[in-house]
C-alpha positions as CSV (number, residue, x, y, z in Angstrom):
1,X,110.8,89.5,100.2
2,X,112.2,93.3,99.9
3,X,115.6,94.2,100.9
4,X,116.9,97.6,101.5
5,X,120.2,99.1,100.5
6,X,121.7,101.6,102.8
7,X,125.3,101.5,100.3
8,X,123.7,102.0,97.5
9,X,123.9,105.0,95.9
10,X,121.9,103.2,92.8
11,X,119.0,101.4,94.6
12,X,117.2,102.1,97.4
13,X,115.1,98.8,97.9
14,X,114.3,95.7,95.8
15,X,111.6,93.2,96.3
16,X,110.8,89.6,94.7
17,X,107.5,87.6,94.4
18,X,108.6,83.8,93.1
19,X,105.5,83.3,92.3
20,X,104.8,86.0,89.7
21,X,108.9,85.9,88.7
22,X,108.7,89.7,89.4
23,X,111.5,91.6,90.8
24,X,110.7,95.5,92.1
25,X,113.4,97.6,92.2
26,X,112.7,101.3,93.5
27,X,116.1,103.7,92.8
28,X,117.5,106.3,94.9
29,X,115.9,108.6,92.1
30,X,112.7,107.7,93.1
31,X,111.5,106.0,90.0
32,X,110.4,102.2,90.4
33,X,110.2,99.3,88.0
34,X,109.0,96.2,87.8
35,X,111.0,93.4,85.9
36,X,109.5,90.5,84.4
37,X,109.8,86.9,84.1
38,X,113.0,87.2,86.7
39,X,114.9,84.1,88.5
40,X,115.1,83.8,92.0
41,X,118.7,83.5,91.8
42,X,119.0,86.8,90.0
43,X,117.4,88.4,93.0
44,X,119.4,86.4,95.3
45,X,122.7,87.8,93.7
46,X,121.5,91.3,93.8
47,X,120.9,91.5,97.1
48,X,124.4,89.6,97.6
49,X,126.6,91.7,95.5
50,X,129.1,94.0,96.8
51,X,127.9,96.6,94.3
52,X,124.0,96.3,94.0
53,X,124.6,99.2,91.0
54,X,126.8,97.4,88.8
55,X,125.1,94.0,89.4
56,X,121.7,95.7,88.2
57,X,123.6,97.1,85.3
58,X,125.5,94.2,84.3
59,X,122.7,91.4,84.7
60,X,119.2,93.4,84.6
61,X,119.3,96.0,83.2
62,X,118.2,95.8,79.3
63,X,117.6,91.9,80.1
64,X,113.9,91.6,81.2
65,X,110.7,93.6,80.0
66,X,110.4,96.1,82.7
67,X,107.1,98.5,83.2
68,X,107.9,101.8,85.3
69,X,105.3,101.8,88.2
């Protein structure tokens, strides 16, 4: 599932695949990572926070293993 975020001025899109547990997240920069070993619900409250910047800082950032792609 990807979700796009036109209020963003951190992230530009984020996808999930459950079954891997890996959660894309492309930046307005242009730069991309993939985070590993990610809950669903994580996703879930990035893509429901009323700042998708500060919930990536606050609860992803630094948190998983992430590989620039």
């Amino acid at each position: 599932m990807s979700t796009t975020f036109n209020n963003s001025s951190v992230i530009n899109e984020a996808s999930y695949d459950g079954g891997s547990r890996v959660l894309t997240i492309r930046f307005k920069s242009g730069a991309t990572y993939a985070y590993q070993d990610v809950d669903e619900a994580v996703h879930t409250g990035l893509t429901s926070a009323q700042s998708a910047g500060r919930f990536f800082a606050q609860k992803i950032n630094g948190r998983f293993n992430a590989t620039r792609q």
